[in-house]
TIFI-150618 format. One line per 10 residues: their letters; for each residue x, y, z of C-alpha. Coordinates in steps of 0.25 Angstrom, whole numbers, plus 5000, padded with zeros to 4 digits. Layout:
// residues N
a = X,Y,Z | ...
This chain:
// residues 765
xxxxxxxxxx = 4995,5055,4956 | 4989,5052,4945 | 4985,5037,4942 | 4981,5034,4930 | 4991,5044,4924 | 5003,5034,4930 | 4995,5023,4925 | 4994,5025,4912 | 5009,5030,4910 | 5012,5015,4915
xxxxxxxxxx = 5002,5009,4905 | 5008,5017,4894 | 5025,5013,4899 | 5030,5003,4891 | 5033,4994,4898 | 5020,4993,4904 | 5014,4978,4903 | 4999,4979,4904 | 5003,4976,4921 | 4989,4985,4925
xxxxxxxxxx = 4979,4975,4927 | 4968,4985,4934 | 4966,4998,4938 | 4955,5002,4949 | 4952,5014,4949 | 4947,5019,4965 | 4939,5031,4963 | 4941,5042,4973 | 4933,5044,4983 | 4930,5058,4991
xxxxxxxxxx = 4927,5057,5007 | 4914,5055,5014 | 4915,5061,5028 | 4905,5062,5040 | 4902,5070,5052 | 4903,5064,5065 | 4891,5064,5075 | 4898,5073,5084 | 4911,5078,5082 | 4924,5072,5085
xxxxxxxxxx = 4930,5081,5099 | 4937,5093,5093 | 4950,5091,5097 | 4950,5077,5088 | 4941,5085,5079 | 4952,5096,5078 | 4965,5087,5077 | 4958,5080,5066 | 4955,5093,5058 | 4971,5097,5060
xxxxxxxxxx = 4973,5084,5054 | 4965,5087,5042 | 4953,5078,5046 | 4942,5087,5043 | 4930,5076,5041 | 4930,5062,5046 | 4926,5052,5034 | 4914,5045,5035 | 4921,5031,5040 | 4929,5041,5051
xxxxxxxxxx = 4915,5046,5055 | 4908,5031,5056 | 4919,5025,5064 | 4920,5036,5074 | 4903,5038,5075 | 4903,5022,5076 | 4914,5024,5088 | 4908,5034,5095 | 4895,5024,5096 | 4906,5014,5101
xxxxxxxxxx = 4906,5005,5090 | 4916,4995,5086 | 4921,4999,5071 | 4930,4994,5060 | 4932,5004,5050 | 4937,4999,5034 | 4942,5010,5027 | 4953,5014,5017 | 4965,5016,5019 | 4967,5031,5024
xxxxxxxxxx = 4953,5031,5024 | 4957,5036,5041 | 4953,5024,5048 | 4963,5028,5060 | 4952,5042,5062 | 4941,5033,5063 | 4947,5026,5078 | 4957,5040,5081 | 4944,5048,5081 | 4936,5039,5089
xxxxxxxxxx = 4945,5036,5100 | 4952,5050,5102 | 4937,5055,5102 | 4935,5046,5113 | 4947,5048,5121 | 4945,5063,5121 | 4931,5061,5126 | 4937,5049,5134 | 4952,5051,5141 | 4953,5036,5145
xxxxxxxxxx = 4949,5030,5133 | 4959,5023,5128 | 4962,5015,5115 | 4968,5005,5107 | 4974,5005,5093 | 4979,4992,5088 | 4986,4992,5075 | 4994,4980,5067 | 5007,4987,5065 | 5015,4996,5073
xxxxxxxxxx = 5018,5005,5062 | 5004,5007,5060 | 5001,5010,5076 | 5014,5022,5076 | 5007,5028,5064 | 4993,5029,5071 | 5000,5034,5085 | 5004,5045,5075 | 4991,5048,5069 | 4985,5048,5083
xxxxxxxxxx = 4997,5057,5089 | 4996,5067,5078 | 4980,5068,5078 | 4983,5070,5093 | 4992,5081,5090 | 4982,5089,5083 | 4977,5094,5094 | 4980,5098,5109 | 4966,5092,5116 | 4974,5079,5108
xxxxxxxxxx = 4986,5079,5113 | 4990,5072,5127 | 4975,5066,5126 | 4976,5056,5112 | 4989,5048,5119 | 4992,5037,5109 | 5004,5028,5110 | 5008,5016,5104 | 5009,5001,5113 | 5015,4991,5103
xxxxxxxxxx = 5029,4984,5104 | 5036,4996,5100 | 5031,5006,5110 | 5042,5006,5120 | 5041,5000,5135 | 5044,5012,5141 | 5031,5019,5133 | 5022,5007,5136 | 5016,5013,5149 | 5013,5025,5143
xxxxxxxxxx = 5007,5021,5132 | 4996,5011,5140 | 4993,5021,5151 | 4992,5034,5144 | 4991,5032,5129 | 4974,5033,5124 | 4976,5025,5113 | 4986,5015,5113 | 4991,5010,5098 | 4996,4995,5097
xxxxxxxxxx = 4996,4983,5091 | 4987,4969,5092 | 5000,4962,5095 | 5002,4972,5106 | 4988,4972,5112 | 4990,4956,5111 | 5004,4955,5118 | 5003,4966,5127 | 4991,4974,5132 | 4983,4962,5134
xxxxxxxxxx = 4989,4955,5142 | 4995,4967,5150 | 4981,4973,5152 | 4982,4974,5166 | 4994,4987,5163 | 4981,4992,5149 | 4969,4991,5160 | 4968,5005,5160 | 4970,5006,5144 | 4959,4994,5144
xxxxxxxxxx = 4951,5000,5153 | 4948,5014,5144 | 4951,5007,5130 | 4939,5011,5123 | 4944,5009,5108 | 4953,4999,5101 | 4955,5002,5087 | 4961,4992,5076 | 4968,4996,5066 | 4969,4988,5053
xxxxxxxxxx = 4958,4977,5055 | 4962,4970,5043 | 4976,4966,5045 | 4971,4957,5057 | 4967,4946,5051 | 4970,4930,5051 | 4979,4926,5063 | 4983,4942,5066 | 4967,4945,5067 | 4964,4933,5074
xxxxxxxxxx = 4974,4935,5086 | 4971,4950,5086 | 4955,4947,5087 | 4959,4938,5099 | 4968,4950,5104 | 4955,4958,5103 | 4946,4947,5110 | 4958,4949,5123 | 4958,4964,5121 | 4941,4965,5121
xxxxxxxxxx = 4943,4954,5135 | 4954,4964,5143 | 4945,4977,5139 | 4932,4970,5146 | 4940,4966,5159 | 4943,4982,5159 | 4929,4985,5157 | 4933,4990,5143 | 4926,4989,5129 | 4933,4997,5119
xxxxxxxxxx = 4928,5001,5105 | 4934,4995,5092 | 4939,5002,5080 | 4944,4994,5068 | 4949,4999,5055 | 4952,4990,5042 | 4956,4990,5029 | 4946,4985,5019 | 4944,4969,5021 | 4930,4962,5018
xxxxxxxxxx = 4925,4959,5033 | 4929,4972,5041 | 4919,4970,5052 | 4920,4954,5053 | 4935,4957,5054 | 4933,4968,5065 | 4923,4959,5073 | 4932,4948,5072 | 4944,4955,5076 | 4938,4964,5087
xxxxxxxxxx = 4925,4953,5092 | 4917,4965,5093 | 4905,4971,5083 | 4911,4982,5073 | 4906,4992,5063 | 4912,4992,5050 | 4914,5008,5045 | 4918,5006,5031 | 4913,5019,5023 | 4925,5025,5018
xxxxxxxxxx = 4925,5040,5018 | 4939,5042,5014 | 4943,5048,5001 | 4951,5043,4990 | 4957,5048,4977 | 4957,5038,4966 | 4966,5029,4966 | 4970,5017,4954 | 4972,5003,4957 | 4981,4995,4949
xxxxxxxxxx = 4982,4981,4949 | 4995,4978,4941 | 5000,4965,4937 | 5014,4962,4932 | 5015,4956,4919 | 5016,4942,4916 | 5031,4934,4915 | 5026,4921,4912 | 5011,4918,4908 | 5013,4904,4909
xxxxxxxxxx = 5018,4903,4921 | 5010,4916,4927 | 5023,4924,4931 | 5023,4940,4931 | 5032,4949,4934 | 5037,4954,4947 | 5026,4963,4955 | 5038,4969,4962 | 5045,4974,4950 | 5031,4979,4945
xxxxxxxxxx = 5029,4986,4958 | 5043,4993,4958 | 5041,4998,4943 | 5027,5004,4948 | 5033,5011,4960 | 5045,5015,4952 | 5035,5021,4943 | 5025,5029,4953 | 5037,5036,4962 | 5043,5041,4948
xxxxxxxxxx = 5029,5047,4945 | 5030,5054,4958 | 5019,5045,4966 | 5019,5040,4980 | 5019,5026,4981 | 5018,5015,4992 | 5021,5001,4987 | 5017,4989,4995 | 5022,4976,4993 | 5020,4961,4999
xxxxxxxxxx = 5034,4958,5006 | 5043,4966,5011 | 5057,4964,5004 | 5048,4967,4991 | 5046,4981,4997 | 5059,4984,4997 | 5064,4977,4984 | 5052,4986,4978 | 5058,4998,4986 | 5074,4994,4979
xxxxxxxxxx = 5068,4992,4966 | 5061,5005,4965 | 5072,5012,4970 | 5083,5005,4960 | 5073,5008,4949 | 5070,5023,4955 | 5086,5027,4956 | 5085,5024,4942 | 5076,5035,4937 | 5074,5045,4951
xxxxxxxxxx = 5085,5042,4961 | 5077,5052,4968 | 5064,5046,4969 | 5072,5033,4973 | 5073,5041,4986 | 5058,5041,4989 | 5055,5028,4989 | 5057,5017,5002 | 5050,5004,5006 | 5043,5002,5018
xxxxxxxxxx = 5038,4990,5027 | 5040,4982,5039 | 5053,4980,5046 | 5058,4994,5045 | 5060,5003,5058 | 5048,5011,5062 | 5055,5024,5061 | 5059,5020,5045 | 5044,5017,5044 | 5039,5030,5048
xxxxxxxxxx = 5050,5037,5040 | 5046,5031,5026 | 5031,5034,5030 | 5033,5048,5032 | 5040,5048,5019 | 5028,5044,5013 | 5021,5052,5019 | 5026,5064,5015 | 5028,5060,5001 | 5045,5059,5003
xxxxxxxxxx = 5043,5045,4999 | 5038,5041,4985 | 5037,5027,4986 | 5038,5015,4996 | 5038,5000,4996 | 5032,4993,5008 | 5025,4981,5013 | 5013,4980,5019 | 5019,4988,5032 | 5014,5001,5025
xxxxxxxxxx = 4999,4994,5020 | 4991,5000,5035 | 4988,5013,5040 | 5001,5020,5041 | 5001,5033,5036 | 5010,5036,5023 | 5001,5048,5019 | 4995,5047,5004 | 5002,5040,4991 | 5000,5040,4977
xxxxxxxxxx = 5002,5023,4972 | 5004,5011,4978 | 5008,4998,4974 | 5004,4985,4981 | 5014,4975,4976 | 5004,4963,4975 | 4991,4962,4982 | 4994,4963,4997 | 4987,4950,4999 | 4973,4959,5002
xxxxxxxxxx = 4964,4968,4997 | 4963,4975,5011 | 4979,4977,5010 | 4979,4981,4995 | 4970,4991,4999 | 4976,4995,5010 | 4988,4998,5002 | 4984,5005,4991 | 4978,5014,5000 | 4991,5019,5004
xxxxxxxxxx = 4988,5027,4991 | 4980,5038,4988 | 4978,5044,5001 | 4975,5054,4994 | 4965,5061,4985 | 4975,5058,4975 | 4974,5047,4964 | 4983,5036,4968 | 4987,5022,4963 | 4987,5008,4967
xxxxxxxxxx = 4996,4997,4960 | 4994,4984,4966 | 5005,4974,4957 | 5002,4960,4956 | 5010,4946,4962 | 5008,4936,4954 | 5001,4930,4965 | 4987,4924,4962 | 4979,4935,4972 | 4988,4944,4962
xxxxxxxxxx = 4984,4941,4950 | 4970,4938,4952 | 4970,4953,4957 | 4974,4956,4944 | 4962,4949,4937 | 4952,4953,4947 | 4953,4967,4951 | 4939,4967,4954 | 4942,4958,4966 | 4951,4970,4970
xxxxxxxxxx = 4942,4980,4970 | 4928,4975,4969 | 4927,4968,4982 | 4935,4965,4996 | 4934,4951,4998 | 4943,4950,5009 | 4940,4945,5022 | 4950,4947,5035 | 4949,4932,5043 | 4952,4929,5055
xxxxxxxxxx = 4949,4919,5065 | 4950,4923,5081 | 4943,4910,5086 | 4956,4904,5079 | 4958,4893,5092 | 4973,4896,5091 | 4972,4910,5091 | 4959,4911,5101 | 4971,4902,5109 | 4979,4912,5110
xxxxxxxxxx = 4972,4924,5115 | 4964,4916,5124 | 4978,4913,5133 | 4981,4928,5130 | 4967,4930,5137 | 4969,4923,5148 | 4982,4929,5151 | 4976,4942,5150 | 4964,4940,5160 | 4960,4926,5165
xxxxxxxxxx = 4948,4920,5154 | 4934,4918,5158 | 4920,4914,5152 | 4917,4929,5148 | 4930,4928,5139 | 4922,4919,5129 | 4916,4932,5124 | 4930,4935,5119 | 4937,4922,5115 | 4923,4914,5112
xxxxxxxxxx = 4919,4900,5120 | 4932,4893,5114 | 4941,4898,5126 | 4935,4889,5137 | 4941,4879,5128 | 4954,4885,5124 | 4956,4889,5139 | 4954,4873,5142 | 4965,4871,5133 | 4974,4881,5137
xxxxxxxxxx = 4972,4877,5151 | 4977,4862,5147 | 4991,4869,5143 | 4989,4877,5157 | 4989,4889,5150 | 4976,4894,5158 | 4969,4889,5171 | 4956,4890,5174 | 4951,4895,5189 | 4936,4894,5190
xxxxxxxxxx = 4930,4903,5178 | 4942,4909,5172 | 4955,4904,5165 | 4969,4911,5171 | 4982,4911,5163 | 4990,4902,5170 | 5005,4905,5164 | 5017,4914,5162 | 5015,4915,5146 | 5010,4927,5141
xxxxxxxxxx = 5002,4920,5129 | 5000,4934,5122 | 5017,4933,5119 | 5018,4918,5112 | 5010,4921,5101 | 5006,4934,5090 | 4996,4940,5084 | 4999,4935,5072 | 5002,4920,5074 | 4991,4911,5079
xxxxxxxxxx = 4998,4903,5091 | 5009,4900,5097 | 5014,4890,5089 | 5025,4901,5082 | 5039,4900,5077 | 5048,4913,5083 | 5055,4921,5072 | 5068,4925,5076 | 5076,4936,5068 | 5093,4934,5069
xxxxxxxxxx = 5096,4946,5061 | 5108,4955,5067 | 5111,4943,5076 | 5100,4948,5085 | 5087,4938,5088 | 5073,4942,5088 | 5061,4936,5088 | 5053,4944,5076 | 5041,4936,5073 | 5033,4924,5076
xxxxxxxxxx = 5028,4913,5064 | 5017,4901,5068 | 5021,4888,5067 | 5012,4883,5057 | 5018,4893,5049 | 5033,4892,5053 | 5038,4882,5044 | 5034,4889,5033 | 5038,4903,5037 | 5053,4902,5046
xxxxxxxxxx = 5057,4890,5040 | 5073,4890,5038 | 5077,4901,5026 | 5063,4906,5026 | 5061,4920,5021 | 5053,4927,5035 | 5048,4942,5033 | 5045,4949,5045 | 5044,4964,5048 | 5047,4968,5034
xxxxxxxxxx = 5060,4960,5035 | 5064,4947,5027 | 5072,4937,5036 | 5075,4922,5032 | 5074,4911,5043 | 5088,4905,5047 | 5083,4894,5056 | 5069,4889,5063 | 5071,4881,5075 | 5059,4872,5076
xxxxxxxxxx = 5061,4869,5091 | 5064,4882,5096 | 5052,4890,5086 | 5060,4900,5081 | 5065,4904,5065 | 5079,4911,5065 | 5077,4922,5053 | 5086,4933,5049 | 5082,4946,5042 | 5087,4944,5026
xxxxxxxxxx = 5082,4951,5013 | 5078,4939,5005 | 5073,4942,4988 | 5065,4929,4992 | 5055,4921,5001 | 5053,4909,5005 | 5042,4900,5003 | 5038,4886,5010 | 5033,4874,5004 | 5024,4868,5012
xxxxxxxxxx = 5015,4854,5013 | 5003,4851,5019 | 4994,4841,5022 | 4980,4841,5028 | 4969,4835,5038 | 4957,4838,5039 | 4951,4840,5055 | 4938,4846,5054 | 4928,4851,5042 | 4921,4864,5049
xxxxxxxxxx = 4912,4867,5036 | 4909,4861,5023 | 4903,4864,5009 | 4901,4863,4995 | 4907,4874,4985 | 4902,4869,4972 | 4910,4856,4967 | 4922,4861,4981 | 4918,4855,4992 | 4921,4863,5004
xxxxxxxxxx = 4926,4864,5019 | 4933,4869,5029 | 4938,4865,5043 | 4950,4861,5052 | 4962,4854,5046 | 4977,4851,5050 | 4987,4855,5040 | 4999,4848,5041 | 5011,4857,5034 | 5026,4853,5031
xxxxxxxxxx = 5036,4866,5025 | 5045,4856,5016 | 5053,4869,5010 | 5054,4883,5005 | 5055,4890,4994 | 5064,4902,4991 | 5055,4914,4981 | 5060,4927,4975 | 5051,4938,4981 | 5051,4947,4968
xxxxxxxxxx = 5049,4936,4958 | 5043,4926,4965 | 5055,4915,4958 | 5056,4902,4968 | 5072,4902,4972 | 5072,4889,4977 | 5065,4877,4985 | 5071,4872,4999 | 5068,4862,5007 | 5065,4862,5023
xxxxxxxxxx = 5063,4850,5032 | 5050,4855,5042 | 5041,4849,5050 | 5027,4848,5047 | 5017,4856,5056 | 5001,4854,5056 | 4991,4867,5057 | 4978,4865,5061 | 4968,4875,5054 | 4956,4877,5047
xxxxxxxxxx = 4956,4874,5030 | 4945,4873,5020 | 4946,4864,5008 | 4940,4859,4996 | 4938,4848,4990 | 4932,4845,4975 | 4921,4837,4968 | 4923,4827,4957 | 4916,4837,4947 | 4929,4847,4948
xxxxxxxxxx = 4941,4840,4953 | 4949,4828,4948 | 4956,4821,4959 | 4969,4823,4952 | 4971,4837,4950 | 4975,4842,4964 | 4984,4853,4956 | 4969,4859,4953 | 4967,4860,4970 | 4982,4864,4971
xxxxxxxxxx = 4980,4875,4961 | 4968,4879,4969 | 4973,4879,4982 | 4983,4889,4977 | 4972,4898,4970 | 4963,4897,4983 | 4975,4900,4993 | 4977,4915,4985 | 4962,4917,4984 | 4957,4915,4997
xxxxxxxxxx = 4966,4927,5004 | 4957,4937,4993 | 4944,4933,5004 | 4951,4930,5017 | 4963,4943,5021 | 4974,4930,5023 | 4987,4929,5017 | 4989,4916,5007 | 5000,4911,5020 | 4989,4911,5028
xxxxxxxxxx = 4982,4898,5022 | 4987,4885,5017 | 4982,4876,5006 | 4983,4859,5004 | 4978,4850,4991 | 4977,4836,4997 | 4968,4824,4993 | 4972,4818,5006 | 4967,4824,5016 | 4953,4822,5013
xxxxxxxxxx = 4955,4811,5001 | 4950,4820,4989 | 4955,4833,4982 | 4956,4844,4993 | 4961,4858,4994 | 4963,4865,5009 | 4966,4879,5010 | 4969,4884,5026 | 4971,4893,5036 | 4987,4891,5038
xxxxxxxxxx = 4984,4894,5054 | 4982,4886,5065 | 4967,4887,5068 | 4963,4894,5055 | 4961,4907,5053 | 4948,4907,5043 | 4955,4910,5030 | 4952,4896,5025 | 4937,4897,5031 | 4935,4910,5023
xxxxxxxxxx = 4939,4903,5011 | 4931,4890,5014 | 4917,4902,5014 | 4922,4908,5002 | 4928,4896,4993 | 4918,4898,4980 | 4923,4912,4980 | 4938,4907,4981 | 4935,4897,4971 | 4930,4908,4961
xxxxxxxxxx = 4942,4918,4962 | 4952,4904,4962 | 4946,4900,4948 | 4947,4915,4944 | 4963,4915,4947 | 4965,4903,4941 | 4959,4905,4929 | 4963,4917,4927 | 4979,4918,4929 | 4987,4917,4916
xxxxxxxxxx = 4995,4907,4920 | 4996,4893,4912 | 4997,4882,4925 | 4996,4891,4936 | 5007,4901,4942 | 5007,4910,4955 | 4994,4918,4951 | 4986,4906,4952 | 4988,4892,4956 | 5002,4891,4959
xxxxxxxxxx = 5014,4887,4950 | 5012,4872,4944 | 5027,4871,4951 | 5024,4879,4964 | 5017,4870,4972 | 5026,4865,4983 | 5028,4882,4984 | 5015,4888,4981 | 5008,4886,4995 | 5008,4871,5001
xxxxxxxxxx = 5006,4857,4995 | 4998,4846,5002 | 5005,4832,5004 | 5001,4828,4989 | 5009,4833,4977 | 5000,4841,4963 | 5003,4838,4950 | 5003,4854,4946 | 5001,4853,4930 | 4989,4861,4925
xxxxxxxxxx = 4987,4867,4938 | 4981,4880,4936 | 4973,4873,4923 | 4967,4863,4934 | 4966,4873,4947 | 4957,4881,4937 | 4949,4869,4931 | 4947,4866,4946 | 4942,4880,4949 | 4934,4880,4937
xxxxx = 4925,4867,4940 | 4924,4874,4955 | 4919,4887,4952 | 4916,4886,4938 | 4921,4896,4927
């Protein structure tokens, strides 16, 4: 396509209103290749060539010298930069040379495993000295029973899942002993999506994986691929507890491609409104399917994929009823065959357009598009570059929209492309030695194999403790050195990867008049998420919760298409168990350490998805429940507070709570914020980890305050706003709905003028 000839017929349409902030233009780039040491067998070496692979890039060649000297390696490339040749390569090359090697693929979604089962099977198809050798199959929870067997006796590489490898193989290692015996490789897929509570149990699912591989005298190689995040190789080690190398050259080309950051123009200076990114979006991808261009649109929830999707249509019928044919939406929820149908639609061009959530976002292959519209920043800068790499596979130009909420991370975006493109300040946290989580995987252990001193070496010298304590609730039984499982439970089924214990709430859908348990929500966050009437999403599905027994840990929900969500209203107080560090940040002084937040859900609002209107306020009638975490918090000298204005430390909790996630890859939910004077009889402001234990967001922020502190003053001060609206501090009304309040009430008047005169005396102008 050509981009800057669409762009220009936009600036000159009439009723064009000045929405294109910033365009980055991303120079092409040409590939750098590189000869391996000695050649790749010729078999692989000729299925490749049939497949159009005629050179390796210079990362492909890296990762599988680096692999060949039996180095661990995590590779951070584009997207379509072939990561997934830098580990197939490597390991078929070994098993050719090696006919019991086996290994092990772990990827984060099933759609993702069946696409790379196919890219393995067709490479394997290339040629005859391939086929009946390279036997790769699937073992995730929808490979049937009967296939099961097949799968872990004969396949070489077996593709799964971490939940899978948690719930299944480990602790049925007895039936993988020869599958552990010859593993030699275990390659992880999409390193960046496992962070906070997901990374942390996957690290300890690793640490158990690592322990059973010893026992069978085997220690296989690492291969880790991610997208681009600040701390790759910290992430990997952390993930994986082994050294890595970092292969980050990027030998793949690129055609140009144009970024566009486009922000929808103001409704209501005062009060910061601006029209809907949604209807900004549907115009935009009206727009490029007229013109011809295939376009993927990706957008934040999924009932606004497929509104996007009915609007463009109804607005499409109007001028091409033809072209309204070619567009679908996409996401989560969908049968797996429907999947794969829209994405070979795609890829073979039949469709012109699609809407999706971030379901289409990873490695699955859709072949090469021409635009892409991110409806809102994906909430990182490793997923907006993730997505708009789905465009411009090509050499062909392409084009990136990326259409602003009016959400503070927004906004700023708008003012500061430069933090866009100049820089990757993010880092993916996670915290294995989480004690509730290391709990976990420790009584896992021990089911698996009986613990003893050598198993410090994976689970550090905090499991003679925890096995003391789990020896109280007879859980474990020590006889002589070692420490023997000493019940029924299966500890690896009563609790997931993605929450942090078993203190979880059952999500039970009714729809059809059929019950099934779909889900699983920690109880520190149950209130909040299952409470009665709530909108619950799951698998691409909106459903609203019809009861939640409290006794019995179980929320009723039935499916239901909503134009609204719901949002809690929360109280907290807090108390203070244990400072851990202290310091000064000019006139803020500083810490960060244990506390207990005590949290009430006193009701719920009801908000239109598209405009963001507030419907109506209800009231619930919850118990209160108390986290144990870890929080930093600030308190302030004389010189730049008065005592009376806590609406200043209000208002900056709010700007601190959307700047922190720019550093530390976590969602806003995943931390809380309290303005108090009671807790430590000043002024104070707490931002944590809404997690039992902590999962280090709220540590980053505590190591990177004065840089927090700089951008906060920098969004303040520069919305357009009179007393502060959603792209800054929160509406002067808003504040039993925005995040939380503390057991005190603010006077809200001049809040934006007095969050920014507090900011100012911090951090200066």
């Amino acid at each position: 396509m050509d981009a800057l000839r669409f762009l220009s017929h936009i600036r000159s349409d009439p009723d064009y209103e000045d929405q294109i902030e910033h365009v980055q233009p991303i120079e092409a780039r040409s590939a750098q290749t590189a000869e391996l040491s000695q050649p790749l067998p010729a078999a692989l070496r000729e299925a490749l060539h049939r497949q159009g692979v005629e050179s390796l890039y210079s990362h492909q060649a890296q990762s599988i010298e680096a692999i060949r000297q039996g180095e661990n390696i995590v590779v951070q490339t584009g997207t379509a930069s072939g990561k997934s040749l830098c580990y197939n390569a490597a390991v078929i090359e070994r098993i050719l040379n090696e006919p019991k090697a086996r290994a092990l693929y772990l990827f984060p979604t099933k759609a993702l495993t069946q696409d790379q089962l196919r890219i393995i099977e067709l490479l394997a198809d290339c040629h005859p000295d391939l086929q009946g050798v390279i036997k790769a199959g699937t073992f995730d929870g929808d490979t049937p029973q009967n296939q099961r067997r097949a799968v872990r006796d004969n396949a070489a590489i077996v593709l799964s899942n971490p939940d899978m490898l948690h719930v299944n193989l480990l602790p049925g290692h007895a039936r993988w002993a020869k599958f552990f015996m010859n593993l030699r490789f275990v390659v992880i897929d999409e390193l960046h999506t496992y962070r906070g509570i997901f990374g942390s149990n996957v690290a300890n699912v690793i640490r158990r994986m690592r322990r059973i591989c010893a026992f069978y005298g085997a220690k296989p190689q690492f291969i880790a691929c991610t997208a681009t995040i600040n701390n790759p190789k910290e992430l990997a080690e952390q993930v994986l507890g082994e050294k890595v190398t970092l292969i980050d050259d990027d030998g793949s080309p690129h055609g140009n491609k144009y970024f566009v950051l486009w922000n929808p123009p103001e409704t209501n200076r005062a009060l910061g409104g601006r029209r809907s990114s949604n209807s900004e979006a549907q115009a935009l991808l009206t727009r490029l399917v007229m013109e011809g261009v295939q376009t993927i649109a990706f957008t934040r929830a999924r009932v606004v994929a497929e509104l996007l999707y009915r609007y463009s249509v109804e607005a499409l019928e109007k001028e091409s009823p033809r072209l309204a044919k070619r567009l679908s939406p996409y996401r989560g929820g969908y049968l797996a065959s429907d999947r794969r149908e829209i994405e070979e639609k795609l890829f073979s061009g039949e469709l012109l357009g699609v809407t999706t959530t971030t379901a289409l976002e990873l490695g699955i292959d859709v072949g090469a598009l021409d635009a892409c519209i991110l409806v809102g920043f994906p909430g990182t800068i490793a997923s907006m570059w993730q997505q708009a790499g789905r465009a411009g596979r090509r050499n062909d130009e392409s084009l990136v929209f990326m259409v602003a909420q009016n959400e503070p991370i927004d906004q700023y975006f708008m003012r500061h492309p430069e933090f866009l493109f100049d820089q990757n300040p993010e880092n993916a946290v996670i915290d294995p030695d989480n004690v509730y989580i290391l709990t976990n995987h420790i009584m896992c252990a021990a089911m698996e194999m009986p613990l003893t001193l050598a198993d410090e070496q994976f689970f550090g010298p905090v499991i003679h403790r925890i096995c003391e304590i789990i020896a109280e609730e007879g859980l474990v039984k020590r006889i002589g050195e070692k420490w023997y499982w000493s019940t029924a439970r299966d500890p690896a089924r009563q609790f997931g990867l993605r929450n942090i214990s078993d203190d979880t709430f059952t999500v039970t859908d009714s729809s059809g008049g059929k019950l099934e348990v779909i889900g699983q929500v920690d109880g520190h966050r149950a209130f909040e998420v299952i409470h009665e009437n709530a909108v619950y999403l799951h698998a691409g599905e909106n459903f609203v919760v019809h009861s939640l027994d409290m006794e019995a840990r179980n929320a009723l929900i039935e499916r239901m298409e909503t134009d609204y969500y719901t949002r809690p209203t929360v109280v907290s107080q807090t108390q203070m168990k244990q400072t851990e560090m202290e310091r000064k940040a000019g006139p803020v002084y500083l810490s960060f350490g244990e506390v207990d937040v005590t949290r009430q859900v006193l009701g719920y609002s009801r908000v239109k998805q598209v405009t963001q209107e507030k419907l109506d306020d209800v009231s619930l009638d919850l118990p209160a429940r108390t986290l144990e975490t870890k929080a930093l918090w600030l308190t302030f000298g004389a010189e730049v507070l008065d005592p009376a204005d806590m609406g200043a430390i209000a208002g900056l909790r709010n700007v601190l709570m959307s700047v922190l996630p720019m550093f530390a890859m976590c969602d806003r939910h995943d931390i809380g914020g309290v303005v108090t004077s009671q807790t430590l009889g000043v002024p104070a402001l707490f931002i944590y980890d809404r997690y039992p234990g902590g999962l280090g967001f709220a540590e980053k922020g505590y190591h990177i305050m004065e840089k927090l502190l700089v951008e906060s003053r920098k969004l303040v001060e520069e919305c357009t706003c009179r007393d502060g609206c959603p792209s800054c501090v929160g509406q002067p009304s808003a504040i039993g709905s925005l995040m939380e309040t503390s057991e005190e009430d603010f006077e809200w008047r001049e809040s934006r003028k007095a969050t920014l005169k507090l900011l100012r005396r911090v951090v200066g102008r």
